[in-house]
N, C-alpha and C positions, 0 to 999 in steps of 0.2 A: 489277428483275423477277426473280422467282424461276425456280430451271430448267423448274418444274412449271407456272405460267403461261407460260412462251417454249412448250414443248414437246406441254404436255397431259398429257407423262407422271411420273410422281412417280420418284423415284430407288430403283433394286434395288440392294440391300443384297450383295453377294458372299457374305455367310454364311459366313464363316473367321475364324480368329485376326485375322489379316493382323499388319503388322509398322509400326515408326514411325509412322508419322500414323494408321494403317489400312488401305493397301495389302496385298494379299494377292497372293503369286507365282504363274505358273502358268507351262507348257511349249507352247509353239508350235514348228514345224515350219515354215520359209521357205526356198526352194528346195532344201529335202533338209538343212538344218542346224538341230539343235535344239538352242534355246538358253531359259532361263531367263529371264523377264520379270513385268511385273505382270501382275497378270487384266485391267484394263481397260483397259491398251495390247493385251494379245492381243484384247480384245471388240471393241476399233476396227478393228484388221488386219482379223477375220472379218467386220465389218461392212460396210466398206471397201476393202479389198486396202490401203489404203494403213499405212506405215509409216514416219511422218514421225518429224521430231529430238523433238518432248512430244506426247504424246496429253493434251490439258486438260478438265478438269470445270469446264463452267459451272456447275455445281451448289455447286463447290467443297466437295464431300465426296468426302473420300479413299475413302470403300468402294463408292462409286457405281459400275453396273456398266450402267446402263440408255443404251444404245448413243446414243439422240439425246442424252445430255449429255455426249458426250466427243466434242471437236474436235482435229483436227491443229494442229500449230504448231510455232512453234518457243522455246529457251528464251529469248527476248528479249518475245516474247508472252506468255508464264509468268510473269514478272516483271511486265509490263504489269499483265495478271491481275489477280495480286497486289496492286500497287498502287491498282489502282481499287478493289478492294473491300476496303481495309483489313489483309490480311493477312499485311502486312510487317512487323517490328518492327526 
């Protein structure tokens, strides 16, 4: 099932360069320390408060930024991911 059928919602583009897969960085602020991260790990925090070990896209597109497709996790669930949907090699 696609993210756009689980959610309703279709995936927001970040609209930047971004870098490797398509990730694009941004600056967050957590208890008074700024530190350097992606955009859709900071879009989860702001979404969430939380700040888990991977923020993952069911969507599985790296530039996806639309809040209901990025879940907490961790990297053993990333790999999971991955493997179910083919895109380990």
């Amino acid at each position: 099932m696609s993210a756009q059928a689980e959610t309703g919602l279709p995936c927001i583009d970040h609209g930047r360069k971004g870098f490797g897969l398509g990730y694009a960085t941004a600056w967050v602020v957590i208890d008074g320390h700024k530190m350097c991260t992606t955009l859709h790990r900071k879009v989860h925090y702001e979404a969430t408060g939380e700040w888990p070990e991977v923020v993952r896209h069911i969507c599985d597109n790296a530039r996806c930024i639309e809040p209901t497709h990025l879940l907490s996790g961790t990297q053993t669930d990333n790999v999971a991911d991955m493997d179910e949907r083919g895109r380990r090699t």
